[in-house]
C-alpha positions in Angstrom: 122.5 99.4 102.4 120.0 102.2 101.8 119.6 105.4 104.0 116.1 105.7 104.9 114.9 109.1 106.0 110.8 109.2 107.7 109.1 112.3 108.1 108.1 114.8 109.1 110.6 114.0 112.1 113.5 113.6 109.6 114.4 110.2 111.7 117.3 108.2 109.9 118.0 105.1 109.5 119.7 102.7 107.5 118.0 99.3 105.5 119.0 96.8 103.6 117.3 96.2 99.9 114.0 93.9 100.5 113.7 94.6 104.1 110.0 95.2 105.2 109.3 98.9 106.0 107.2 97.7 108.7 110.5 96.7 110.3 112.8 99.5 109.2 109.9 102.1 110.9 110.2 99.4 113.9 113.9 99.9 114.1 114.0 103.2 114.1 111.4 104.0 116.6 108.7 105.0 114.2 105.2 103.6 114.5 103.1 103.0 111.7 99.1 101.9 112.2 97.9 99.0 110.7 95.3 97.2 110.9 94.7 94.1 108.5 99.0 93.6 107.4 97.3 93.1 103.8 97.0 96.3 102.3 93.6 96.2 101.9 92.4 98.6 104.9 95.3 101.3 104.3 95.9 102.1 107.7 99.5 101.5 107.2 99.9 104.1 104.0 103.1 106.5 103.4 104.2 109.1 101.0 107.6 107.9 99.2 109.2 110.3 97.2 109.0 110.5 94.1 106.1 108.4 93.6 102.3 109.6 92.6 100.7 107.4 94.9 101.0 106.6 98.6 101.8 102.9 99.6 100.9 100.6 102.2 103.6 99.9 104.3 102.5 96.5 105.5 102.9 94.8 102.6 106.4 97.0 101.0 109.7 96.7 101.0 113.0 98.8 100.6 113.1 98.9 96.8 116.6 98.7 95.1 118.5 102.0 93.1 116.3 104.5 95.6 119.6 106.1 98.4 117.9 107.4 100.0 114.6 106.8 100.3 112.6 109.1 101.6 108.6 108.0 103.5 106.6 111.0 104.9 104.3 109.8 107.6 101.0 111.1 107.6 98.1 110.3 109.0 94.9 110.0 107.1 91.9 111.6 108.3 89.2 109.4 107.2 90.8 105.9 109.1 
């Protein structure tokens, strides 16, 4: 199991390795926009930590070795 903390409402939840983060947002009450569940339109991206570039949620999973893993929620200004 992996502890998966969204912000900027520091909402906790925990997620199994390959789960969708689509459904762990879900899960723990946290909605994330989307809009073609591709990755193509970005509606869906987050900030993980750690990582340079934001993903789309839609099409990512809980990544093994990352406890916990931490998504900031943001939303873009230009969608």
């Amino acid at each position: 199991m992996v502890t998966v903390q969204f912000l900027p409402d520091n909402v906790t939840v925990t997620a199994e390795v390959g789960e969708p983060l689509l459904k762990v947002a879900d899960r723990a009450g946290i909605t994330i926009p989307t809009g073609c569940l591709m990755g193509s339109c970005h509606a869906c991206e987050v900030e993980v930590e750690g990582e340079a570039d934001p993903i789309c949620a839609c099409i990512s999973a809980v990544p093994a070795g990352v406890d916990p893993l931490v998504i900031n929620l943001y939303v873009d200004p230009t969608w």
